[in-house]
N, C-alpha and C positions, 0 to 999 in steps of 0.2 A: 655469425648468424646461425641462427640455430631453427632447424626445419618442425611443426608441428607434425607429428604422425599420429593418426587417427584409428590405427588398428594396426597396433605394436604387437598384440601376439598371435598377428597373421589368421586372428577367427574372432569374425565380426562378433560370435555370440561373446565371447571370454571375454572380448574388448569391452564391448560393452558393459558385463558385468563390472569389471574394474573399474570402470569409468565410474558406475556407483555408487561405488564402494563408500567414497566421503559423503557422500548426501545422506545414502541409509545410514551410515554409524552416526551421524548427527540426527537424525530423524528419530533415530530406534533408543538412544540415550534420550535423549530428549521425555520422547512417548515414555519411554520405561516409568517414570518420576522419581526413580532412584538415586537420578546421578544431576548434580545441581546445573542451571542450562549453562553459565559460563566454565563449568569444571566440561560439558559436552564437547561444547565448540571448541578448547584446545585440545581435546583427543582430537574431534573429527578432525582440524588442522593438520596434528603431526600424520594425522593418517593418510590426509591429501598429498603432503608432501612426501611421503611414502611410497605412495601411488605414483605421483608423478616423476617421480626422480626414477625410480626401480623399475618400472612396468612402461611408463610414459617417455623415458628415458631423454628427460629435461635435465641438463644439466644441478647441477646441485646448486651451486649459486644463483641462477634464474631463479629457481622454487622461491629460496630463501627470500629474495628480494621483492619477485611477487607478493609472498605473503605478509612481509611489511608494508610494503604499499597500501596493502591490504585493509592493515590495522589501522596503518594512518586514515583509510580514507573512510575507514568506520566512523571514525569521530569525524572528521569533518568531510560532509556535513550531515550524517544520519545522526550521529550521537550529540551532536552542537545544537541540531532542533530539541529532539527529547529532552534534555538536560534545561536547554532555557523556558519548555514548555511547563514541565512541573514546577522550573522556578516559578512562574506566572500562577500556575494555579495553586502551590503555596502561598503563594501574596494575598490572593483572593481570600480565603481560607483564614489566613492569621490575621487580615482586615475586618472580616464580618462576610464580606462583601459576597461569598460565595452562598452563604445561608440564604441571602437576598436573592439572587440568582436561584435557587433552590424554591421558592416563594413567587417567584417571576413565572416560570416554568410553569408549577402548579395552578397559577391565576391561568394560562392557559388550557389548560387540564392537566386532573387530577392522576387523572387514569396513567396506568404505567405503558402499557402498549404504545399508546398514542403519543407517551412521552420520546420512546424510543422511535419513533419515526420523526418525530422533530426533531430529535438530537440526531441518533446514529444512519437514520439514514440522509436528511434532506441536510440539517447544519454539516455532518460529516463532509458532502459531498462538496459543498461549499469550501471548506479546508483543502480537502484535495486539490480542485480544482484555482483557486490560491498558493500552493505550498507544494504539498505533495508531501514524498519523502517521509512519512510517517507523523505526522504531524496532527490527518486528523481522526487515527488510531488514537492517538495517546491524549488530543483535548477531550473527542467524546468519551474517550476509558474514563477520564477524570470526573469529566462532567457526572457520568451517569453514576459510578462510585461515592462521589459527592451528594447523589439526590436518594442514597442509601441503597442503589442496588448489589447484590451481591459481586464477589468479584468476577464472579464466572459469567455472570450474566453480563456484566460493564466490556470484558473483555470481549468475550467470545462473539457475541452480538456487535459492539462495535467492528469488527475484524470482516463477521459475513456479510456486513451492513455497505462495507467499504469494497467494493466490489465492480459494478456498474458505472461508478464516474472514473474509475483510474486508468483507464486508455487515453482521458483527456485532461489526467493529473498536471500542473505545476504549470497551470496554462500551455499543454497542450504538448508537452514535453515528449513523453514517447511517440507521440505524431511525428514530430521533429526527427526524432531517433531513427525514427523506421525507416523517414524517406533521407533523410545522409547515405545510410548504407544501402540501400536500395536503388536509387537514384531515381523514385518515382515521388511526384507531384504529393505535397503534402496536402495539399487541399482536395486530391483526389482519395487519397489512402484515407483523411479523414471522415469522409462523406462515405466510404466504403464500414470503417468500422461505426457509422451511425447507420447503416442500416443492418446491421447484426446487432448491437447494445442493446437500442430501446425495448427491444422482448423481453430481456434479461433488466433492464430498469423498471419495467413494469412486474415481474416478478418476484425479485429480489424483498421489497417490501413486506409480502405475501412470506415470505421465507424466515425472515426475518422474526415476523412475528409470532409466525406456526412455529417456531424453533423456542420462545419464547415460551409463548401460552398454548400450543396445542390446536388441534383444528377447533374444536369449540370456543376458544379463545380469540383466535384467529377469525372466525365466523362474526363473532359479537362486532367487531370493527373494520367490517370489510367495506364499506363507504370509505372512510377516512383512508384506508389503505388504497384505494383505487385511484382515489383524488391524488396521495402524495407518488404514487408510481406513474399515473397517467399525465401528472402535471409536470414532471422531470421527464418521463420519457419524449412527450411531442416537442419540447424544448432542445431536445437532446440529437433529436431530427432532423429539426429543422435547422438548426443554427449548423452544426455542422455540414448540412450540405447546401445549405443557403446565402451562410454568411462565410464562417471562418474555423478550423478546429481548434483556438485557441482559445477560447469564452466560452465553449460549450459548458465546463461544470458550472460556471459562475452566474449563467447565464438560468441553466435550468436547475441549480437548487434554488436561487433567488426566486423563481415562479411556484416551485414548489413547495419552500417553506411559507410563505406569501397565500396559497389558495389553502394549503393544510389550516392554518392561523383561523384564515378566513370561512373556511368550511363547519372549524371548529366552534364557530360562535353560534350558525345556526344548528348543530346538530351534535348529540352527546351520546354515546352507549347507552345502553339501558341500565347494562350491568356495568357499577367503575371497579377495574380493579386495582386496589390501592397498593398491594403487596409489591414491593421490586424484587422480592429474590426470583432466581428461574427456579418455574417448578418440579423441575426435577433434574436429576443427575446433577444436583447442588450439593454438595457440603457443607454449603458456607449459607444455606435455604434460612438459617435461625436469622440472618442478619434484617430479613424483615421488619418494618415497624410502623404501626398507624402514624398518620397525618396528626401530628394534635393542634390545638386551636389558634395558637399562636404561628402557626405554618398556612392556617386557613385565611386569618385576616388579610384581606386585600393592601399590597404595595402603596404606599402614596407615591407620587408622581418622583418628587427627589430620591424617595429608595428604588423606584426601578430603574433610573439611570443612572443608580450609583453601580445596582447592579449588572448594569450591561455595559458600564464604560470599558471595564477593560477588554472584552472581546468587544467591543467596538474597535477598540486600537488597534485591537490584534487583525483586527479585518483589513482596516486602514492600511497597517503595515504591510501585511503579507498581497495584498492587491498591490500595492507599489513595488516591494519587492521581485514579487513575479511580471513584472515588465520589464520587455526589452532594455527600451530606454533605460533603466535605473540599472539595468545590470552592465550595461555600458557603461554608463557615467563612472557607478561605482568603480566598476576593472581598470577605469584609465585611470582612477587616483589610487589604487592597491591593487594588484592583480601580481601574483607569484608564481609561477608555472616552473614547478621542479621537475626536472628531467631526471628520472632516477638513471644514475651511473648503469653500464654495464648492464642494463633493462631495457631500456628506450630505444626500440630499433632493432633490437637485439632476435629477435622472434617472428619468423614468418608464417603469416597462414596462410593455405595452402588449397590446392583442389584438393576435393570438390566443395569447400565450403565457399572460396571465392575462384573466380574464373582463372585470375594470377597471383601469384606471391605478393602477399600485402605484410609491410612491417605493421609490429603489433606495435601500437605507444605505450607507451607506460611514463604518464604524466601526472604528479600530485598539483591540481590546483589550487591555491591557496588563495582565493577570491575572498579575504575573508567581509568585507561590506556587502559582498552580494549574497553572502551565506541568507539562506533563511531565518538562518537559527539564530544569526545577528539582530534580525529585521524582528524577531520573536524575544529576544533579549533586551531590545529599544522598546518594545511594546512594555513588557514587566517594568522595566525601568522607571518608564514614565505614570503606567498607572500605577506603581508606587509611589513616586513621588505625590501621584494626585488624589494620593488616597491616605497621604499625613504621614509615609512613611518618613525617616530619614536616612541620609547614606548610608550611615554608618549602621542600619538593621537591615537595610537593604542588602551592603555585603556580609551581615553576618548569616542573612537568611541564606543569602546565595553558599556560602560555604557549609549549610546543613544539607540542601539539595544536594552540591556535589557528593556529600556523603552519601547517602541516599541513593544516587542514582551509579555510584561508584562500578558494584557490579555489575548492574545492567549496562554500561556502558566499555566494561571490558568485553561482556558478552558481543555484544553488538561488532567492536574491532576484530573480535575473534572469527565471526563469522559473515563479515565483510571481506575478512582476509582470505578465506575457503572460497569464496565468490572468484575475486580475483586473481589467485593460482589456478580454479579452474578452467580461466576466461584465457588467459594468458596459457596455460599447457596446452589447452584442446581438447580436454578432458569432457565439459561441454561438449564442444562440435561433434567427439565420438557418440553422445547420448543424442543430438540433434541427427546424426546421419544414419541410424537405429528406427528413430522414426521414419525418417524420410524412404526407407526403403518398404514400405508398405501400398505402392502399386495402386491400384483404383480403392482403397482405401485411405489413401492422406488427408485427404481433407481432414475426416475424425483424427487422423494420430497428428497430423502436423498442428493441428489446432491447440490439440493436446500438448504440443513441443512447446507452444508461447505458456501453457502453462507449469511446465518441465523448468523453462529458464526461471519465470517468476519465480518459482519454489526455492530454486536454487540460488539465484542472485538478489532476490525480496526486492527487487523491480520493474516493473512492463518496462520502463527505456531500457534496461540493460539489457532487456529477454528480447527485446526488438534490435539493438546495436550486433547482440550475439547470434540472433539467427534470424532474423531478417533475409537477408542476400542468400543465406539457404534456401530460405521459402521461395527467393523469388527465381532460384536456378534449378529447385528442386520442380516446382508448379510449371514454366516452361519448358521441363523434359519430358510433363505427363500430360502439356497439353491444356493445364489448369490455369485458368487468369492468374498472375502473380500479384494483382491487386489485392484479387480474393482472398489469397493465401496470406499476405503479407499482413495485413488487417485483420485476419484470421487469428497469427500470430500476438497481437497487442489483445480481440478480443478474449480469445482464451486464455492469454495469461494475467488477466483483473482478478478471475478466477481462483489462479495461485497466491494471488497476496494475500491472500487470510492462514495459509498454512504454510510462511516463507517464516525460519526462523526470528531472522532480524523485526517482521512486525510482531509475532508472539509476545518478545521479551519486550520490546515499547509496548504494550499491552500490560504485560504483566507488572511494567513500571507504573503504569499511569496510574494501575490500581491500586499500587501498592502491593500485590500477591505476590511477593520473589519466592523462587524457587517449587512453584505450582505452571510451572510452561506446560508441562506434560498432560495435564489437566486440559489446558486450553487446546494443547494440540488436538487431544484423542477429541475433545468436544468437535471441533469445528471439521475436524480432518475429513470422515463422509460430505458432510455437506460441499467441501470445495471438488470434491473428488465428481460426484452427481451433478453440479452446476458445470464443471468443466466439461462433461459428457453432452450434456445438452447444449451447452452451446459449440464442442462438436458435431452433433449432427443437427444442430439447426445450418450449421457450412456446408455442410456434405449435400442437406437440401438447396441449397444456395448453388453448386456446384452441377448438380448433376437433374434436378426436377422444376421442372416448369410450376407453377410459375416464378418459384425462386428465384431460379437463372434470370430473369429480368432484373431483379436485382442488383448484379453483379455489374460495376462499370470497367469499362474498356478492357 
């Protein structure tokens, strides 16, 4: 057995710094745009396990075997979604059938802003709250890519857009997460982190769009932006603390895309703006282009349910998918739980992150029916099939995707595997107990910690399974509800998922932009940075000012 040590050179600050060391050299390669994002993430790797082996003083074979784990567990199931998503929306594409869809969208409105609130904020959140796990990054990158917006805009916008529903991603999954390690009431922690979110689901919109078109842009459509924020956030509310924190996203993007739709029929901009590229800090701004008339003429009733059939499936799908029940059924007819040799057990964590020595696991699941990415793959499938394909273009399409998606999926292994070397060394918990030592200021930094892990691990479950039981021993020493903190945790790290590498590069897939990550990082990076701030000190009000503290249960 091998003991985690959390401040190996005897000075919290040094410690600390090393601990960062792999995040910045992936951050800073990354940002730079000089060095391609999958040539980054194997520096940043050898760098982690540099770190961790020398400084961390993990043995050498632990590192090694963490960081294969690692790779594998990139691909399945983050890289098994992406890869069967663009197959999908290839099919679309090489059918017609996305042009349709492209025409569908517009019989809605014309206008681009408004487009992006139906897609990247209210359909996104719908995906989420479905799927998770990247998924509905990379439909709306596609989507909006497809209906000619720039790539910077498809991506960057989808990314900050995805923010608000992922505390109650993949039916409600880092809920789940947070009270495992915790051993608090999921139904409690959920109805905690709905009453922190909806401020930020009502905002978000608002951001989204200023980030887009600017305040005056943003000004022209602040109706329809109020309606789509205000009709997801009271859903967001209320279901979570009324009913259950698993339907929450499913529950209120359904409401919200639904009254957006609806809103849209009685009331239109004065001004439309036609243009998709963002208007500024674009490169890629020329890719604009008028509506012409054959884009204007209204759907007949068989073309718009040709065009919606296959995210219908997809919906179909990943709804069943993401239930209990089916991931049951499927586990008892396939389920492969590899014990990595010589890892599994192998690693204790230790105080002060847990009260007593807990072996680490280090388990590859190989669920492959319950995969998403499977449930996304039966989707293409079938609406190829129903869309005249044949087998045999079906696998030849599928073998052009994997080309295609070849480096962004090494990427993605790469930096799944730095995730989990850092999970398994400690290296994490030394950046988590960094924060934690900030005294009648935690609330803001611990907040900040849920978004430290997101960053790092490009999860709310993981950033809640890794520091969770921190928050809730750190918030009991100071006196702080550990609900609060704990919740605090999932809500500030939604925050982090726009600037975690692994959603970058699905972003940067769905667009097609490879080797422009650094582009989307520097884009999006302020804004996650400012939204994680606010929603730290909206907990610190939560914490310490009336009538906040009402708020706060048990």
């Amino acid at each position: 057995m091998w003991n985690q040590t959390y401040n190996p050179l005897d000075n919290e600050v040094l410690s600390t710094i090393a601990a960062a060391i792999p995040a910045v050299t992936l951050l800073v390669l990354i940002a730079s745009g000089k060095v391609k994002a999958h040539i980054a993430a194997v520096i940043a790797l050898i760098v982690a396990n540099l770190i961790t082996i020398f400084i961390f003083t993990m043995p050498a074979g632990l590192s090694i075997r963490a960081s294969l784990l690692g790779v594998v567990t990139g691909f399945f199931p983050i890289g098994w979604i992406v890869l069967n998503v663009i197959y999908l929306y290839r099919i679309t594409v090489e059918s017609g059938r996305f042009e349709l869809l492209q025409r569908a969208i517009g019989g809605v409105t014309e206008d681009r802003r408004l487009q992006l609130l139906l897609i990247a904020f209210s359909f996104g959140a719908f995906f989420e709250g479905a799927s998770g796990f990247g998924t509905p990054v990379a439909i709306t990158g596609a989507i909006l890519i497809g209906l000619g917006f720039s790539p910077l805009a498809a991506s960057g916008l989808s990314l900050i857009a995805n923010t608000a529903p992922v505390a109650y991603g993949a039916l409600g999954t880092p809920i789940q997460g947070l009270a495992s390690v915790t051993g608090l009431d999921p139904y409690v922690l959920g109805a905690m982190v709905g009453r922190q979110l909806p401020l930020f689901s009502l905002i978000v919109p608002f951001w989204v769009i200023g980030a887009f078109a600017g305040w005056r842009g943003m000004i022209g459509v602040w109706p329809a932006i109020l309606v789509t924020g205000i009709s997801f956030a009271v859903p967001q509310f209320l279901i979570s603390n009324y009913i259950n924190p698993w339907i929450v996203d499913i529950g209120a993007s359904l409401v919200s895309m639904g009254s957006l739709i609806l809103f849209l029929k009685v009331w239109q901009p004065r001004e439309l703006w036609l243009s998709p590229a963002l208007r500024s800090n674009d490169p890629s701004a020329n890719l604009a282009r008028a509506r012409t008339e054959a884009d204007r003429k209204p759907l007949t009733q068989a073309q718009l349910w040709g065009a919606l059939l296959p995210w219908i499936l997809v919906c179909i799908f990943m709804l069943v998918w993401g239930t209990g029940a089916f991931k049951t059924w499927a586990n008892a007819i396939f389920s492969w739980n590899y014990q990595v040799p010589e890892l599994h057990n192998q690693i204790n964590k230790v105080a002060p992150v847990v009260a007593k020595p807990t072996p680490e696991s280090a388990v590859f699941a190989f669920t492959y029916l319950s995969f998403t990415g499977t449930g996304m793959l039966l989707a293409a499938i079938v609406s190829g099939l129903l869309m005249g394909f044949s087998p045999a273009r079906l696998i030849v399409e599928y073998g052009r995707t994997i080309k295609v998606c070849s480096i962004s999926l090494i990427t993605i292994s790469a930096m799944l595997a730095i995730g989990t070397l850092t999970r398994l060394s400690g290296v994490d918990a030394t950046l988590g107990l960094a924060f934690a030592a900030t005294g009648v200021f935690y609330p803001f930094f611990g907040t900040l910690l849920g978004w430290l892990g997101v960053a790092l691990t490009g999860s709310d479950t993981s950033s809640n399974v890794l520091f969770g039981n921190l928050q809730k021993i750190t918030s009991q020493q100071l006196g702080l509800s550990p609900v609060l903190m704990a919740a605090a945790n999932s809500s500030g790290g939604v925050m982090g998922k726009m600037i975690d590498a692994q959603s970058i590069v699905v972003a940067s897939t769905a667009t097609n932009w490879y080797g422009h990550e650094g582009t989307i990082l520097r884009y999006v990076f302020l804004h996650s940075i400012i939204l994680a701030c606010l929603v730290g000190l909206f907990v610190t009000l939560q914490a310490y000012v009336y009538p906040f503290t009402a708020m706060v249960l048990g």
